[in-house]
N, CA, C and O atoms as CSV, one atom per row, in Angstrom:
chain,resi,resn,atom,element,x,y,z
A,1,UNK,N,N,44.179,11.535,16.513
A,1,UNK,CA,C,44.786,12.769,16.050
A,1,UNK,C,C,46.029,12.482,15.208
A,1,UNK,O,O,46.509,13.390,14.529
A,2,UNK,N,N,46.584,11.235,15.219
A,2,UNK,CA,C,47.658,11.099,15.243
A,2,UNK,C,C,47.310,10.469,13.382
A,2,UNK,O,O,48.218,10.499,12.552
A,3,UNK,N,N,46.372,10.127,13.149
A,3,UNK,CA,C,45.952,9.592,11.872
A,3,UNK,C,C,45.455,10.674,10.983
A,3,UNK,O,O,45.475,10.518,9.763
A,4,UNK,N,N,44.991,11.805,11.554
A,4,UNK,CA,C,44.626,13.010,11.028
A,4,UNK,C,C,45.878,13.939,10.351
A,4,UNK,O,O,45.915,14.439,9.227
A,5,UNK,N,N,46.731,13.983,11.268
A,5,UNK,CA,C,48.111,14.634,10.802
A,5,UNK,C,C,48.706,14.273,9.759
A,5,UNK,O,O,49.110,15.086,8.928
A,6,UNK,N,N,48.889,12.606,9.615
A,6,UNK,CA,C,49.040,12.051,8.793
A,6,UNK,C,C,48.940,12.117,7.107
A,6,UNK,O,O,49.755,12.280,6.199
A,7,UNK,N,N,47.096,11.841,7.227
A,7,UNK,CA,C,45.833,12.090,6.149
A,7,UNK,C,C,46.493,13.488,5.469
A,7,UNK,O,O,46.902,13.627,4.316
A,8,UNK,N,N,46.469,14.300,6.367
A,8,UNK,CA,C,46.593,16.271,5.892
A,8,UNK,C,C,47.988,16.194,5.523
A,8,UNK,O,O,48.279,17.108,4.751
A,9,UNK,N,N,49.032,15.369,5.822
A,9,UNK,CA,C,50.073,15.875,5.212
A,9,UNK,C,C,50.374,14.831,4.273
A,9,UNK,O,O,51.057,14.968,3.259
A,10,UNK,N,N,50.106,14.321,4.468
A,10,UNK,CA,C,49.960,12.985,3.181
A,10,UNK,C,C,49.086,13.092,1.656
A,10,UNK,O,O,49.045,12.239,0.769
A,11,UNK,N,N,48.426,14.427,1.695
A,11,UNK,CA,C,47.501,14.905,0.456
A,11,UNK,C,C,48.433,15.992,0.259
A,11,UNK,O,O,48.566,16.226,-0.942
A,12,UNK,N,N,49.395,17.031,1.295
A,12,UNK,CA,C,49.866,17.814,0.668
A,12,UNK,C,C,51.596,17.764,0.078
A,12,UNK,O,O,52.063,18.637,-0.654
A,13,UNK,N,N,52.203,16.824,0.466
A,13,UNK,CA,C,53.526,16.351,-0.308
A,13,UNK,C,C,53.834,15.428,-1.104
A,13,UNK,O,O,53.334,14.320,-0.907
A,14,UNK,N,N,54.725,15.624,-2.202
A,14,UNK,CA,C,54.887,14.735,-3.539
A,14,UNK,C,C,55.519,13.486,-2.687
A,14,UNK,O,O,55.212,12.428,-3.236
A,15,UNK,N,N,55.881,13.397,-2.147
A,15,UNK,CA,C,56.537,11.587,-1.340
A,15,UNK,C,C,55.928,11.032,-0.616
A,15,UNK,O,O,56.496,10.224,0.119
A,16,UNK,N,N,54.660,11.216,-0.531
A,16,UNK,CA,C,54.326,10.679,0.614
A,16,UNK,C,C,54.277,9.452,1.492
A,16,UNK,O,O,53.555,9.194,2.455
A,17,UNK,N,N,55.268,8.742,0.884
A,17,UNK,CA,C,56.109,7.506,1.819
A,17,UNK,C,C,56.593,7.758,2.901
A,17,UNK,O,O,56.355,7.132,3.935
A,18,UNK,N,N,57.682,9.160,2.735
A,18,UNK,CA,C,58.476,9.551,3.759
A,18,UNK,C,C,57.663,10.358,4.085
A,18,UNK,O,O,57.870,11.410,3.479
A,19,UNK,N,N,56.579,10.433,4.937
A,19,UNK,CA,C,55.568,10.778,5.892
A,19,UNK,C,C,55.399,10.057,7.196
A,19,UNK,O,O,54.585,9.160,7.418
A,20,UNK,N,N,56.454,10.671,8.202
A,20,UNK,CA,C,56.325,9.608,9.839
A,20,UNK,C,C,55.712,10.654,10.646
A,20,UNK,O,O,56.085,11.828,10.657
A,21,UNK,N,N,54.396,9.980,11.568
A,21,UNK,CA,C,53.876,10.711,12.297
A,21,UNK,C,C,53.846,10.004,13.773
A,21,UNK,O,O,53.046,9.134,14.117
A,22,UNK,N,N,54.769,10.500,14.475
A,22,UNK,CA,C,55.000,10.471,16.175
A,22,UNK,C,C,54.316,11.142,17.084
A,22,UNK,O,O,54.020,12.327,16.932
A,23,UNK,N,N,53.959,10.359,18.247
A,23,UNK,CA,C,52.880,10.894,19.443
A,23,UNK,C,C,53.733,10.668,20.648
A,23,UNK,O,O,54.348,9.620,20.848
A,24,UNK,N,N,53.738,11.597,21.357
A,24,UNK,CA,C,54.584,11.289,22.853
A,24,UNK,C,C,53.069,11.595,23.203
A,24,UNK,O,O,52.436,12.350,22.465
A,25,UNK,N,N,52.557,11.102,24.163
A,25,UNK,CA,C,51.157,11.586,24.997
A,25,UNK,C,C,51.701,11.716,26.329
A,25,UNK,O,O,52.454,10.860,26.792
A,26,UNK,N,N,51.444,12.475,26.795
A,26,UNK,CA,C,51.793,13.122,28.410
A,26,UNK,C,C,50.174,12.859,29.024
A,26,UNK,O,O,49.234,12.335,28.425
A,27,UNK,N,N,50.207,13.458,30.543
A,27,UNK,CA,C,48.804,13.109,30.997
A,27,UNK,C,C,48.346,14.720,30.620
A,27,UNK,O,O,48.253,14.499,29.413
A,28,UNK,N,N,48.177,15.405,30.674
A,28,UNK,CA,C,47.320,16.446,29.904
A,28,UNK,C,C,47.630,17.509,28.709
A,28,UNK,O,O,47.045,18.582,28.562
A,29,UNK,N,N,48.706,16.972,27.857
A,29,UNK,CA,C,48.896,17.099,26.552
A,29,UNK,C,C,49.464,16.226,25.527
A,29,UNK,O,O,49.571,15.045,25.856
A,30,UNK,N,N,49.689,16.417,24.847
A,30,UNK,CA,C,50.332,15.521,23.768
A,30,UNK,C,C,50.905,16.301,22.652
A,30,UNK,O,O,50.366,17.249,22.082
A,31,UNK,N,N,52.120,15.763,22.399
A,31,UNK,CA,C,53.187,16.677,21.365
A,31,UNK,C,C,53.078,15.197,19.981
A,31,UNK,O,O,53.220,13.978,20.086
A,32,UNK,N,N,52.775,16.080,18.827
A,32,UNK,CA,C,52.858,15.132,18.013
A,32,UNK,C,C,53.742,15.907,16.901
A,32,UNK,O,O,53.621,17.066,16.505
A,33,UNK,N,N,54.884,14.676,16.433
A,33,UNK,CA,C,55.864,15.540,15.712
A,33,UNK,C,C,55.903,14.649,14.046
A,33,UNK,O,O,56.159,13.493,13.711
A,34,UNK,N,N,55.540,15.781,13.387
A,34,UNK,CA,C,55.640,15.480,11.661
A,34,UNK,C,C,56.980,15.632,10.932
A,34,UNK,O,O,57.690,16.634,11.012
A,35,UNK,N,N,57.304,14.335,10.081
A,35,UNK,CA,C,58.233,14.280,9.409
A,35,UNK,C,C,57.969,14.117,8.052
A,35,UNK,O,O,57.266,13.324,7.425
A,36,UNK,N,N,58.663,15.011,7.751
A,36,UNK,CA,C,58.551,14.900,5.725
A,36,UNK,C,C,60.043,15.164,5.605
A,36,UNK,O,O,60.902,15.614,6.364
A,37,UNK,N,N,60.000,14.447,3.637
A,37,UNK,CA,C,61.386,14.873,3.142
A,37,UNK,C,C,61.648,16.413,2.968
A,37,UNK,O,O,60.885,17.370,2.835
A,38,UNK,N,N,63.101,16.282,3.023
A,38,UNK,CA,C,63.490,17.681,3.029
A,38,UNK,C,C,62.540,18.751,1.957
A,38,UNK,O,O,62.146,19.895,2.185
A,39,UNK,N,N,62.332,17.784,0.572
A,39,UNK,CA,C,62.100,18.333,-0.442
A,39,UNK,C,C,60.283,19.203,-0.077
A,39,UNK,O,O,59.830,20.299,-0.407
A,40,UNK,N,N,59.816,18.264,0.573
A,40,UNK,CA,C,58.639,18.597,0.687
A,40,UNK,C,C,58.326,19.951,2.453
A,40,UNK,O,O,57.379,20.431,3.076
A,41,UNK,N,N,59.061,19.961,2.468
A,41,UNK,CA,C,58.633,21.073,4.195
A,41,UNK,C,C,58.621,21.901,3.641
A,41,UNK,O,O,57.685,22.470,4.203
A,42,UNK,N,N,58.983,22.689,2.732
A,42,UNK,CA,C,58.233,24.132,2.095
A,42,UNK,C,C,56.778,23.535,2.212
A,42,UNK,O,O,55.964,24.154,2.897
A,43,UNK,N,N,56.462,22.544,1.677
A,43,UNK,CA,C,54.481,22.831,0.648
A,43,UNK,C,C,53.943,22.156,1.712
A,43,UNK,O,O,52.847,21.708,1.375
A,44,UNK,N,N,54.415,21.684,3.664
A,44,UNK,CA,C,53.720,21.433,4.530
A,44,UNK,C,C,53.780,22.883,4.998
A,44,UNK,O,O,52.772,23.158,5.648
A,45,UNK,N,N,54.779,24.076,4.860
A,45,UNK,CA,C,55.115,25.207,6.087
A,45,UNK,C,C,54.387,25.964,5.802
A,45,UNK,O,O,53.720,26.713,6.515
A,46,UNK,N,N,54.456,25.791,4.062
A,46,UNK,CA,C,53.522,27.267,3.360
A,46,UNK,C,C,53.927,28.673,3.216
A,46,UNK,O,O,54.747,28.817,4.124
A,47,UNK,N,N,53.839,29.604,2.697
A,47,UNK,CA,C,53.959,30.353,2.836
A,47,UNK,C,C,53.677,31.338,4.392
A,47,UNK,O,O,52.677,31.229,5.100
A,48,UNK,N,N,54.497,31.993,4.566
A,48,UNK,CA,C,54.768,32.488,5.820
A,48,UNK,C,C,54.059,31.832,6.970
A,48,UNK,O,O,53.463,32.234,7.970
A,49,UNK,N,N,54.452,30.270,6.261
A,49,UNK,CA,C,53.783,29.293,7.634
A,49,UNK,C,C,51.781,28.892,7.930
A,49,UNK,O,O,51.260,28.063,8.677
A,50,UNK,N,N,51.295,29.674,7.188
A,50,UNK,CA,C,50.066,29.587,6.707
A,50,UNK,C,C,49.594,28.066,7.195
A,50,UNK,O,O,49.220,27.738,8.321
A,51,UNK,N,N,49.712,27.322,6.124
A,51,UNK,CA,C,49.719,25.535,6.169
A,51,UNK,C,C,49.570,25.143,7.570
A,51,UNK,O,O,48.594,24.720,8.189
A,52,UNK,N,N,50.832,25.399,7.936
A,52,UNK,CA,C,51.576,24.690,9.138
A,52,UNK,C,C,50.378,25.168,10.724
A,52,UNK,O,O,50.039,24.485,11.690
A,53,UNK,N,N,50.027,26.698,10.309
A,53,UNK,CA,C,48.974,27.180,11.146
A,53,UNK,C,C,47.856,26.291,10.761
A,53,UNK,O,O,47.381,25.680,11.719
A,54,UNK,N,N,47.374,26.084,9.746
A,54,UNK,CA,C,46.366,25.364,9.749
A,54,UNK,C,C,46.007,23.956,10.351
A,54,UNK,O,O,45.033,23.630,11.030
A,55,UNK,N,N,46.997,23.272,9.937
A,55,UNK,CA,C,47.095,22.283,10.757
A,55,UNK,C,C,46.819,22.180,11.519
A,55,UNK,O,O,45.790,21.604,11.874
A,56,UNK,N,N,48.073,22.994,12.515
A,56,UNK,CA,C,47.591,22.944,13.650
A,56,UNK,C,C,46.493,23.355,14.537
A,56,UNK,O,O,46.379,22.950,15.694
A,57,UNK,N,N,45.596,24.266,13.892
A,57,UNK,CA,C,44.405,24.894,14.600
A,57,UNK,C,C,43.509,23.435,14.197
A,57,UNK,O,O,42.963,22.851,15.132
A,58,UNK,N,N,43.382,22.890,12.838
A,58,UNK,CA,C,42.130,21.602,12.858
A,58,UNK,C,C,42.854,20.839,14.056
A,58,UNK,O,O,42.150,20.797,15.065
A,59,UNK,N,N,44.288,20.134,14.194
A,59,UNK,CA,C,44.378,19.351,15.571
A,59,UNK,C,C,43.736,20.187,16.807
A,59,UNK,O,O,42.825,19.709,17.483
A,60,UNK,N,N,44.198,21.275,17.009
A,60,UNK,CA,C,43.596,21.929,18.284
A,60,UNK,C,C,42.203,21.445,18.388
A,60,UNK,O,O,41.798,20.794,19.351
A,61,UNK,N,N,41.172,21.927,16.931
A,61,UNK,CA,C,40.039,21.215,17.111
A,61,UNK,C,C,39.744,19.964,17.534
A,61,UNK,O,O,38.935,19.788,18.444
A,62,UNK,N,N,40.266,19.126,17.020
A,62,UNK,CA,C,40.123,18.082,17.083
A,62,UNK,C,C,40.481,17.490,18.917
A,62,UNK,O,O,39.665,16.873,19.600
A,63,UNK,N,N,41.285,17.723,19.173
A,63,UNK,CA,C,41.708,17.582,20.221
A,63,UNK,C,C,40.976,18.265,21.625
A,63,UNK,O,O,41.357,17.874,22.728
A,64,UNK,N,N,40.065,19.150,21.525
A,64,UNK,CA,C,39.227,19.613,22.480
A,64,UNK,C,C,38.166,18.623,22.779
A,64,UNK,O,O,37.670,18.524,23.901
A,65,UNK,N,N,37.727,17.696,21.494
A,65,UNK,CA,C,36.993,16.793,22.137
A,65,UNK,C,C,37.373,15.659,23.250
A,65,UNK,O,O,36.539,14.900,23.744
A,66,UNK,N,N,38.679,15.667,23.544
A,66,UNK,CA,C,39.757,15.067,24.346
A,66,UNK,C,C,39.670,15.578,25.804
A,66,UNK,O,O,39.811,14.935,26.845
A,67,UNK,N,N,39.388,16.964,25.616
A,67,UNK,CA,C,40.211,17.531,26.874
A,67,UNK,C,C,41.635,17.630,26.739
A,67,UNK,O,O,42.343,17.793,27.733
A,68,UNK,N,N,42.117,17.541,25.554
A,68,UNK,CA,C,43.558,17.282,25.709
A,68,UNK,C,C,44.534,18.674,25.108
A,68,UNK,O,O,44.216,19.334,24.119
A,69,UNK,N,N,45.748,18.916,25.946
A,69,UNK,CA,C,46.204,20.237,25.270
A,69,UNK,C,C,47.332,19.148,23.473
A,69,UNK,O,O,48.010,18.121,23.458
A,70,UNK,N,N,47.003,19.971,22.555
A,70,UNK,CA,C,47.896,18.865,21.472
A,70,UNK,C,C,49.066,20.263,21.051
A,70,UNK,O,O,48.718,21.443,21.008
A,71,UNK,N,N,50.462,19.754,20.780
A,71,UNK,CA,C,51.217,20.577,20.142
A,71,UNK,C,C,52.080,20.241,18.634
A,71,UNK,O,O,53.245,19.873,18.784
A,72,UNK,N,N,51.642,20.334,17.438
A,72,UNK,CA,C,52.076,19.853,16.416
A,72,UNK,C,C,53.420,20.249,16.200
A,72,UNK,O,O,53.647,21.421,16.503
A,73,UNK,N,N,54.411,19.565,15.741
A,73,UNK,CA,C,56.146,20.013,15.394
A,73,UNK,C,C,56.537,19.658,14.360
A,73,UNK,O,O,57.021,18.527,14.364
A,74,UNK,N,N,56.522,20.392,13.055
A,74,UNK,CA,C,57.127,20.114,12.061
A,74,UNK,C,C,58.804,19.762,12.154
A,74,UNK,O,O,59.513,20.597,12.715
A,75,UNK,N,N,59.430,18.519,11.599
A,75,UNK,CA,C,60.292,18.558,11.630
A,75,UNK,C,C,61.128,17.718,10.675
A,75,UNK,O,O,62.357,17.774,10.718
């Protein structure tokens, strides 16, 4: 999941160097927290957050094949 977040935000910001993607895994969830440059968190948030929903609903997908609860954090 943690390579997926990555991939998706790594096609949608102009730097994508400064793209760090962190996993704390707990035993029945996992918080994974996205970092972009300042310049770029508008065109991950989207308009009224749109993007940022998206995201996170494909991890949700993704993450049911787990059993696992996932919580994405832009930051």
């Amino acid at each position: 999941m943690k390579e997926l977040v990555e991939i998706l935000a790594k096609a949608l910001v102009d730097h994508p160097d400064m793209v760090t993607v962190d996993m704390i895994d707990r035993e029945k969830f996992c918080v994974i927290e996205l970092r972009v440059a300042q310049d770029d968190m508008g065109k991950v948030i989207g308009k009224q957050g749109k993007i940022a929903r998206a995201i996170r609903t494909v991890v949700k997908a993704a993450a049911t094949k787990e059993r696992k609860k996932v919580t994405v954090e832009i930051i």
